[in-house]
C-alpha positions as CSV (number, residue, x, y, z in Angstrom):
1,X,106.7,162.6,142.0
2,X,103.7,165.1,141.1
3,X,100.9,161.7,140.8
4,X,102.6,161.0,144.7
5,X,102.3,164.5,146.2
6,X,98.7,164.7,144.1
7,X,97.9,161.4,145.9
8,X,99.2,162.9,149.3
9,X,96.6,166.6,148.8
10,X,93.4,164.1,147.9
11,X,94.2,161.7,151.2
12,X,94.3,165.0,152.9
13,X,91.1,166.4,152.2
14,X,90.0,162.9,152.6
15,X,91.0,163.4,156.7
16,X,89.0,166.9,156.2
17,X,86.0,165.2,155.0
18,X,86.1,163.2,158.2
19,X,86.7,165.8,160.8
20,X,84.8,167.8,163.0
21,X,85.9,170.8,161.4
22,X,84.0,169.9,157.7
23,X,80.7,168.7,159.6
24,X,80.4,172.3,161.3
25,X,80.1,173.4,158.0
26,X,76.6,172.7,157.5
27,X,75.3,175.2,159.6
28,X,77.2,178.1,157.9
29,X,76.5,177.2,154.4
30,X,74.6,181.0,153.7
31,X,77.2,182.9,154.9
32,X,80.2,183.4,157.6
33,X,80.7,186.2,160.8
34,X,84.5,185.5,161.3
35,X,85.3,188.0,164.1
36,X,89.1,188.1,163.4
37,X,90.9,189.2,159.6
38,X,94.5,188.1,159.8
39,X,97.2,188.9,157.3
40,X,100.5,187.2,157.7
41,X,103.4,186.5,155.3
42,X,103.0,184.0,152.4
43,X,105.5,181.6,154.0
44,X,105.0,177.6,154.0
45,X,106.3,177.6,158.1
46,X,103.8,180.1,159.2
47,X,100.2,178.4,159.3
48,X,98.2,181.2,160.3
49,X,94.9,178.3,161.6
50,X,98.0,176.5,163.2
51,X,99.3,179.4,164.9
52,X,95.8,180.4,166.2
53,X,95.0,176.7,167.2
54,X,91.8,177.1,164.6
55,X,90.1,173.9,164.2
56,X,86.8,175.1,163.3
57,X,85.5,176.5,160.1
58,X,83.9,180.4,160.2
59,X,86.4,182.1,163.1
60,X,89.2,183.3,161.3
61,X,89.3,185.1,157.9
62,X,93.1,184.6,156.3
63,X,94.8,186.9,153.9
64,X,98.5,186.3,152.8
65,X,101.3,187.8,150.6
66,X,104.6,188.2,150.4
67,X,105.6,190.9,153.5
68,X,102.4,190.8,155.1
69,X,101.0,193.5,153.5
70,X,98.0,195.3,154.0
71,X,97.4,198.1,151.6
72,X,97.0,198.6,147.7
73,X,97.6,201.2,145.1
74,X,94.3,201.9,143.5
75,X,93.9,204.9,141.4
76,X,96.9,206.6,143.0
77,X,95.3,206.2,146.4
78,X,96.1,204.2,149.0
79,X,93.8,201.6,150.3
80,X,93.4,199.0,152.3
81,X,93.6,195.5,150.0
82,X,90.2,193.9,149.3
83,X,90.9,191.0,151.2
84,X,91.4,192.5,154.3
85,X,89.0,195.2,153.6
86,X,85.8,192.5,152.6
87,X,85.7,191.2,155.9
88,X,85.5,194.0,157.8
89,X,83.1,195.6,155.6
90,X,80.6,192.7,154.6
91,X,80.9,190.2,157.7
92,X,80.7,191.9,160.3
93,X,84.6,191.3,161.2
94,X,86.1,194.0,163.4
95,X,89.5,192.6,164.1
96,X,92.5,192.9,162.0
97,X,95.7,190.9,162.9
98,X,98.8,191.7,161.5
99,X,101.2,189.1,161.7
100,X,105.1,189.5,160.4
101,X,107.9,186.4,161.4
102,X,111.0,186.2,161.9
103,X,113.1,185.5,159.2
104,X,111.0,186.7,156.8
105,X,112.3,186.4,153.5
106,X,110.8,189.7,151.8
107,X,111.7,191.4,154.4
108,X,115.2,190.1,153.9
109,X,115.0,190.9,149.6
110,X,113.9,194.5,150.5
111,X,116.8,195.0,153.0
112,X,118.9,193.5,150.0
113,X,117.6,195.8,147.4
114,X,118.2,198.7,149.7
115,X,121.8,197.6,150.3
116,X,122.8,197.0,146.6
117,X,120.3,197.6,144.5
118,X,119.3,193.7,144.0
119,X,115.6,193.1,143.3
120,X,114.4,189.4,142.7
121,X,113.6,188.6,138.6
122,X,110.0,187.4,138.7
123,X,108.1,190.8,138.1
124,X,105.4,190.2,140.5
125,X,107.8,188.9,143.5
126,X,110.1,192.3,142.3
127,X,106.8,194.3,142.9
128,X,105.8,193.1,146.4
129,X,109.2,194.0,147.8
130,X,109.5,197.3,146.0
131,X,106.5,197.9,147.9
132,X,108.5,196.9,151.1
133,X,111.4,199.1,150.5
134,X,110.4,201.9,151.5
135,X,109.5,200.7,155.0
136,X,112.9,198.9,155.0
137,X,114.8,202.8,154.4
138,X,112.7,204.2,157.2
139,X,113.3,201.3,159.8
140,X,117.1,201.1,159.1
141,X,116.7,205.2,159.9
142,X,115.2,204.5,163.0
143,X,116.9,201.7,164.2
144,X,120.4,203.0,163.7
145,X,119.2,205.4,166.3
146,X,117.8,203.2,168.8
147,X,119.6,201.5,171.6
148,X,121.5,198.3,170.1
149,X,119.6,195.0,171.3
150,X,120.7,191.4,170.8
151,X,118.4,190.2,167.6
152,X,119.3,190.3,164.2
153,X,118.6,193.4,161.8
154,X,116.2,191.2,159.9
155,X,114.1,190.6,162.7
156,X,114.0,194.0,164.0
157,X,112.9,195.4,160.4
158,X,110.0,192.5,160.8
159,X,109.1,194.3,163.8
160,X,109.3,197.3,162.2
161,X,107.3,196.2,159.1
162,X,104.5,195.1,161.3
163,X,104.2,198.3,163.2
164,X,103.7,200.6,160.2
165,X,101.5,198.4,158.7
166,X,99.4,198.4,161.6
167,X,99.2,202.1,161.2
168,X,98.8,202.1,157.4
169,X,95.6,200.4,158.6
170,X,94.5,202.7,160.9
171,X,94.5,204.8,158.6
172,X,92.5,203.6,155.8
173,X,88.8,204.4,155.9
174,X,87.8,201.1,155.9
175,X,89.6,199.5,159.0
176,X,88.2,203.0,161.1
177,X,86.3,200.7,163.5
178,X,88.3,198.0,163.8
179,X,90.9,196.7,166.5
180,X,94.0,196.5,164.4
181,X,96.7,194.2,166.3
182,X,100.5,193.2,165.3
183,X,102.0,190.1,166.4
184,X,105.6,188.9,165.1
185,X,105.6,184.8,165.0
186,X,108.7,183.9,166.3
187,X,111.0,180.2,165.2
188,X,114.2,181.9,165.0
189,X,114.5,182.3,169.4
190,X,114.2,186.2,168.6
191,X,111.8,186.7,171.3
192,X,111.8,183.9,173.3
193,X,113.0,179.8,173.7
194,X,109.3,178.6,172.0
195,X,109.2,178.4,168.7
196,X,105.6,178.9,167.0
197,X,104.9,181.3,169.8
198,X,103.3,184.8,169.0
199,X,104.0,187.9,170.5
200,X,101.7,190.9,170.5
201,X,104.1,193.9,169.5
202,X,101.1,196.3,168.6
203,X,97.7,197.4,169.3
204,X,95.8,199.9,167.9
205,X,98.9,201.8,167.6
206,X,100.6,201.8,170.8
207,X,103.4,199.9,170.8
208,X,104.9,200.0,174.9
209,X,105.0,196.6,176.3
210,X,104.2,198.1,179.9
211,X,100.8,199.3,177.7
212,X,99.8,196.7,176.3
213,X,100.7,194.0,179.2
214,X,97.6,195.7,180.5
215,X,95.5,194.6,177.8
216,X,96.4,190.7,178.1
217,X,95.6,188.7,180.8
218,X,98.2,187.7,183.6
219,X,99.0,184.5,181.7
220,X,100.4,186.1,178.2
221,X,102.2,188.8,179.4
222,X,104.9,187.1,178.2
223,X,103.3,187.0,175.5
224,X,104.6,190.9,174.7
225,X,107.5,191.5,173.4
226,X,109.6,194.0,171.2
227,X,112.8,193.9,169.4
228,X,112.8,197.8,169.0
């Protein structure tokens, strides 16, 4: 099975050799300007080029882990993680997407590990969602005082998640001049009948779809959503 799938990877990059998007890359051998950072969940389902419709080479920076995280412990401090922070500092890239889906699983193993005390075994998974944990306690705080809506808790702590990272961002030094944007990518019907669509949940902090219907054009605005 492993000489198949091994056989399956090599025919792939053997399409990539051939495409457009490999003899672009040429011309940016020296270096790369992508203008967008985006950070989304580790998750097989959720290609963040796929969602973006990125065919090209040098326009989107990617950064993934479990919870689409975007901050690091470093010396007791709190800072933004070097892979979102390289971009913005080194490549001239001055927006950050934050991108959360629904169902997410690590989202679902915090909310778990608030409820009972259950963390997963593997020491590193067990530390990326003990990073997630507290965010889970304050969202369930904040949503058992909100206005029921018809989505699942899971979902709406997704949502959540993705609004307080967008504002752990904010406030790191390094993401100061940047457009920080959150997005929830939605294949459970939790914002609408399209699965693989996007919807922009956050920007820059503000978070009230009347807001930031202003800041799409008249073709997404339903393209903004919230579950909150």
């Amino acid at each position: 099975m492993s000489r198949e799938l091994l056989a399956e990877l090599l025919d792939g990059n053997d399409d990539h050799v051939e495409s457009a998007a490999a003899g672009e890359l040429a011309a940016r051998r020296d270096g790369q300007r992508p203008p967008v950072v985006s950070v989304c969940c580790s998750d097989s389902r959720v290609s963040q080029e796929g969602m973006w419709s990125v065919d090209r080479p040098g326009f989107l920076f990617t950064a993934g882990n479990i919870g689409n995280r975007v901050s690091d412990v470093v010396d007791g401090e709190r800072v933004l993680s070097g892979s979102v922070a390289y971009p913005l500092a080194h490549t001239d890239t001055d927006v950050l997407a934050v991108v959360g889906h629904t169902g997410c699983g690590a989202v679902g193993a915090a909310l778990n590990a608030v409820r009972d005390g259950a963390f997963p075994d593997e020491p590193g998974v067990r530390t990326d969602v003990e990073e997630l944990v507290p965010i889970v306690e304050a969202g369930l705080a904040d949503i058992a005082e909100a206005a029921e809506v018809d989505a699942s808790l899971r979902n709406r702590l997704v949502e959540y998640n993705v609004h307080e990272q967008v504002a752990i961002a904010r406030e790191t030094e390094a993401a100061a001049d940047a457009d920080v944007y959150g997005f929830v990518y939605d294949f459970h019907g939790a914002y609408g009948d399209c699965d693989g669509a996007v919807y922009l949940v956050n920007a820059n902090g503000e978070r009230d779809p009347d807001a930031l219907r202003e800041l799409v054009d008249a073709d997404h605005t339903e393209s903004v959503a919230t579950l909150l």
